[in-house]
C-alpha positions in Angstrom: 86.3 126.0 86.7 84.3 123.5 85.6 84.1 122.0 82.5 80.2 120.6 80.9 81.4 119.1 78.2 83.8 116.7 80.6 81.1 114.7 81.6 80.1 113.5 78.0 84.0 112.7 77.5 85.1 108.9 77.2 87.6 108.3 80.0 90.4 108.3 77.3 89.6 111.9 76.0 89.4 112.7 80.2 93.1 111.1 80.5 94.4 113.1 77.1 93.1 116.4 78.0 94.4 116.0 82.1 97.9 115.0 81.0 97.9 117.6 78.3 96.9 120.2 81.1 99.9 118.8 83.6 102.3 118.5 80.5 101.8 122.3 79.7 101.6 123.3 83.1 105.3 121.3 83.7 107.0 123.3 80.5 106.1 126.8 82.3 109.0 127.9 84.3 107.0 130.0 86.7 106.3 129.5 90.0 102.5 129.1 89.8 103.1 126.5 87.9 104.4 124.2 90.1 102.4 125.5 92.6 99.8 124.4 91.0 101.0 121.2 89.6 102.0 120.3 93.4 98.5 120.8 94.4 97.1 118.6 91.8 99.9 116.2 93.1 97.7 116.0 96.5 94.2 116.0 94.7 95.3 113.3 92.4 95.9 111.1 95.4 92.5 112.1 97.0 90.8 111.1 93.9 92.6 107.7 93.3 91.2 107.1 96.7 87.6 108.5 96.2 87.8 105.9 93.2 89.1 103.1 95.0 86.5 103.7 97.4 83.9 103.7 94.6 85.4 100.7 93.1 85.0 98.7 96.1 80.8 98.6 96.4 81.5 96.2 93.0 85.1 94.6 93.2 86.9 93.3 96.2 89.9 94.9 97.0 92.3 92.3 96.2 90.6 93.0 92.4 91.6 97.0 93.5 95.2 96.2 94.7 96.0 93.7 91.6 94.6 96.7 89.1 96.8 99.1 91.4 99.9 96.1 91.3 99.6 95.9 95.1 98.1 93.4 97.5 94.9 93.0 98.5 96.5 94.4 102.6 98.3 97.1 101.3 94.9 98.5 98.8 92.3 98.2 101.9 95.3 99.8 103.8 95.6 102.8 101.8 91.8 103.3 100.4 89.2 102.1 102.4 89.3 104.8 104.1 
């Protein structure tokens, strides 16, 4: 499900509403649940990585590994990909 209004959201209302999904999904004891909330586990990671990738047509990835508190070695490593 997508949602239309998410793309008129600052990045701050994004982060509220995404932790405020994962917090709710975390205080259901069912098995769906974390289910789910290991799948988004997995996609979190891809999209950290789309974004590095992003990032890195306009920073240089020691600029991506110091934001991520890494090296400049270990962010091309794990993102440039």
């Amino acid at each position: 499900m997508v949602v239309p209004e998410l793309g008129n959201a600052s990045i701050a209302e994004l982060e509220a509403t995404a932790r405020a999904a994962l917090s709710e999904l975390a205080t259901r004891p069912d098995v769906d649940a974390f289910t789910a909330l290991l799948a988004m586990s997995g996609f979190v990671g891809e999209c950290t990585n789309t974004s590095a990738q992003q990032m890195s047509g306009s920073m240089s990835w020691a600029q991506i590994g110091e934001l991520a508190g890494t090296s400049r070695q270990n962010a091309w490593s794990r993102w440039s990909k």
